[in-house]
Each structure stands twice: as C-alpha cells, then as structure tokens.
Residue frames relative to the residue before (quaternion, step in Angstrom):
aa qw qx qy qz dx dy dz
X 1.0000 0.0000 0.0000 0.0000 0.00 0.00 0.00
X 0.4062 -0.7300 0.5107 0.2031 3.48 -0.65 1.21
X 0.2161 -0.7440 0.5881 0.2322 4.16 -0.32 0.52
X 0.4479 -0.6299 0.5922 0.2279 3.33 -1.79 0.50
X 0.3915 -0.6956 0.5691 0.1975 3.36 -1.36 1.24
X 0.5846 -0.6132 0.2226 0.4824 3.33 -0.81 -0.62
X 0.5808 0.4905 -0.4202 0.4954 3.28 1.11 0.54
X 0.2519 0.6823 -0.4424 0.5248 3.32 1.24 0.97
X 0.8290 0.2916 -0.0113 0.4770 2.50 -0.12 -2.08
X 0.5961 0.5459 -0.4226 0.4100 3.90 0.83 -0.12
X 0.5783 0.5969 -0.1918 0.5221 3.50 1.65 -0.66
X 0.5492 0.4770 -0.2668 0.6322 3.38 0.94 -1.27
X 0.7355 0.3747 -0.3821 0.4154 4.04 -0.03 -0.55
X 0.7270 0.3644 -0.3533 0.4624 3.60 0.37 -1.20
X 0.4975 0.4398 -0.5121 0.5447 4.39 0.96 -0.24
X 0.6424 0.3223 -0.5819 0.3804 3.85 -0.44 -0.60
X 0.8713 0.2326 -0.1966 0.3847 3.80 -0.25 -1.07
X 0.6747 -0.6999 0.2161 0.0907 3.61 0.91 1.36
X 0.5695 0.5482 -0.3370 0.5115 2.86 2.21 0.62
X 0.6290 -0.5533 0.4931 0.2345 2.98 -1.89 1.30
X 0.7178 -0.5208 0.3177 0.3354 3.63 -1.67 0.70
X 0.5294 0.6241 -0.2336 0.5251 3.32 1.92 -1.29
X 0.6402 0.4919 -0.3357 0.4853 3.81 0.59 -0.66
X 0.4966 0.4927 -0.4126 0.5834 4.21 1.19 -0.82
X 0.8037 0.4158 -0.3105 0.2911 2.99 -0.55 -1.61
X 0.7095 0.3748 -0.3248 0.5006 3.82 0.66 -1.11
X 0.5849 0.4122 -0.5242 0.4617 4.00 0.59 -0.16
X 0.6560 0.5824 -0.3018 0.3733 3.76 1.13 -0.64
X 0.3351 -0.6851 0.5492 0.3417 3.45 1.18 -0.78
X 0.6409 0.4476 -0.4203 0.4608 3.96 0.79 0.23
X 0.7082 -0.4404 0.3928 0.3875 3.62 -1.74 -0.05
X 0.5574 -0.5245 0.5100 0.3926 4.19 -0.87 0.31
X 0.8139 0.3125 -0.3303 0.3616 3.52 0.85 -0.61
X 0.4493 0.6240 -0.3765 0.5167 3.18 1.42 0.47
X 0.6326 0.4198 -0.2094 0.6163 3.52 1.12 -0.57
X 0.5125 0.5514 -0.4059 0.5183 3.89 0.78 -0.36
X 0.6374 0.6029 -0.2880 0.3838 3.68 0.93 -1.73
X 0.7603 0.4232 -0.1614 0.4656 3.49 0.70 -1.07
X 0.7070 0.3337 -0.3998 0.4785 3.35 0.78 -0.07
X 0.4354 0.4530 -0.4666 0.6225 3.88 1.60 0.07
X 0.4509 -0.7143 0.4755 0.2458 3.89 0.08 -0.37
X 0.0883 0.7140 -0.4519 0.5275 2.91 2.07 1.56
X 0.1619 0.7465 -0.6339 0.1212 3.81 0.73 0.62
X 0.4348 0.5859 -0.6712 0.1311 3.22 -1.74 0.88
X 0.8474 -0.0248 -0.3719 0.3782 3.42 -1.29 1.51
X 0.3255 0.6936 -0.5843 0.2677 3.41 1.47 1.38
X 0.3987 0.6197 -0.5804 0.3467 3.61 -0.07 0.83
X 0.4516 0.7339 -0.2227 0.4559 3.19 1.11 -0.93
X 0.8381 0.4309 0.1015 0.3188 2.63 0.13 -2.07
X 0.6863 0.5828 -0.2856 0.3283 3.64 1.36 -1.02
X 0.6412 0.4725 -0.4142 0.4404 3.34 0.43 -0.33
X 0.4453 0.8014 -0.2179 0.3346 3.59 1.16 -0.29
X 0.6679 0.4846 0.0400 0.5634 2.50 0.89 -2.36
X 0.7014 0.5433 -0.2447 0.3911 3.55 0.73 -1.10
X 0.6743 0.4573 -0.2602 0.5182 3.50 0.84 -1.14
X 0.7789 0.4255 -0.2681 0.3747 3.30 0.74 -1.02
X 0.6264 0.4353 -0.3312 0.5553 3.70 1.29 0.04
X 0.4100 -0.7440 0.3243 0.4163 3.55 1.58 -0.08
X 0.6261 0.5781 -0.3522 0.3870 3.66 1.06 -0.01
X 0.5559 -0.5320 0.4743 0.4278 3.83 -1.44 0.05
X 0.6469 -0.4783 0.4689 0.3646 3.27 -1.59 0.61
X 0.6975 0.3393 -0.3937 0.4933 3.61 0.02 -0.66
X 0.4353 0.6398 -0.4103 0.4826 4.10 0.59 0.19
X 0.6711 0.3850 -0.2596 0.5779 3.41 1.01 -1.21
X 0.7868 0.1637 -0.2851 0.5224 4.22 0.64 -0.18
X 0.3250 0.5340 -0.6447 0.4399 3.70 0.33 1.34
X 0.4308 -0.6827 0.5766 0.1258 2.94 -1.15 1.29
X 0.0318 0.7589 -0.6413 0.1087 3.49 -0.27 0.18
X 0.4816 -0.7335 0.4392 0.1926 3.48 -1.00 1.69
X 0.5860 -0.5392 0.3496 0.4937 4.25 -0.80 -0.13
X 0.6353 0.5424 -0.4446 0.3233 3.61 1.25 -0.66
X 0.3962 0.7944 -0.3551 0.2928 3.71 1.92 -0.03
X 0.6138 0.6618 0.0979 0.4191 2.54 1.61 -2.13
X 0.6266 0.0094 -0.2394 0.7415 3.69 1.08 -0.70
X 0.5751 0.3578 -0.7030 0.2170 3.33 -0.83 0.95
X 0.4244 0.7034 -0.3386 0.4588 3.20 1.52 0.11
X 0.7638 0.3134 -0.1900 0.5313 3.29 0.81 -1.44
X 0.6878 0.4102 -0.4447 0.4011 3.74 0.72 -0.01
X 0.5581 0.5897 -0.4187 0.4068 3.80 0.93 0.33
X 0.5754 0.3995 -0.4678 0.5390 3.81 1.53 0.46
C-alpha cells in the first residue's frame, strides 16, 4: 500500500470539499502556484499557512503529516 504524504493528503482534502487550488490559495491570501507547490511537495512559507489550512479543513496540523495508506483515502471516497 502506497502511503499519503502531505501533499496527498492536502489534495485528498481540497477533492473531498470540491474546491479548486485557486479557492486555497485565495482563502490563504498566497498565489495558486504556491499552493500547487505544496501539494507537489514544493513546500515553502507553509508554516505560515498551517494553522489556516487546519481550521479550515477542520482537522489538527499534525493530521495534515500522518501518513495514512490509499485504502484510508477510498474509504473516504466511498462514504459520499
């Protein structure tokens, strides 16, 4: 089973609630291709940024680096 990084799992969050990278970035106040970076794991000024991200996906920052395998990921996607 292949695990999710955090630009996985940062992807896997912004697909459950149906929002485009442009929709992060403008709730974030930063550029889309700065927000693209992090979900490639092109991370830079996401400190800043985490507690943000967190509240606004409703989960804890350390949540956003748990690995968590894909079979996590579609039991997610089969509960919609």
């Amino acid at each position: 089973m292949k695990k999710m990084n955090f630009g996985a799992k940062l992807r896997m969050l912004r697909n459950q609630r149906k929002y485009s990278q442009q929709d992060l970035a403008d709730m974030l106040n930063i550029d889309r291709n700065t927000y693209a970076n992090w979900e490639s794991n092109k991370c830079s000024k996401i400190i800043e940024c985490l507690p943000k991200i967190a509240t606004f996906f409703g989960v804890e920052i350390n949540e956003l680096f748990e690995e968590e395998t894909e079979a996590a990921e579609s039991a997610v996607s089969e509960q919609k």
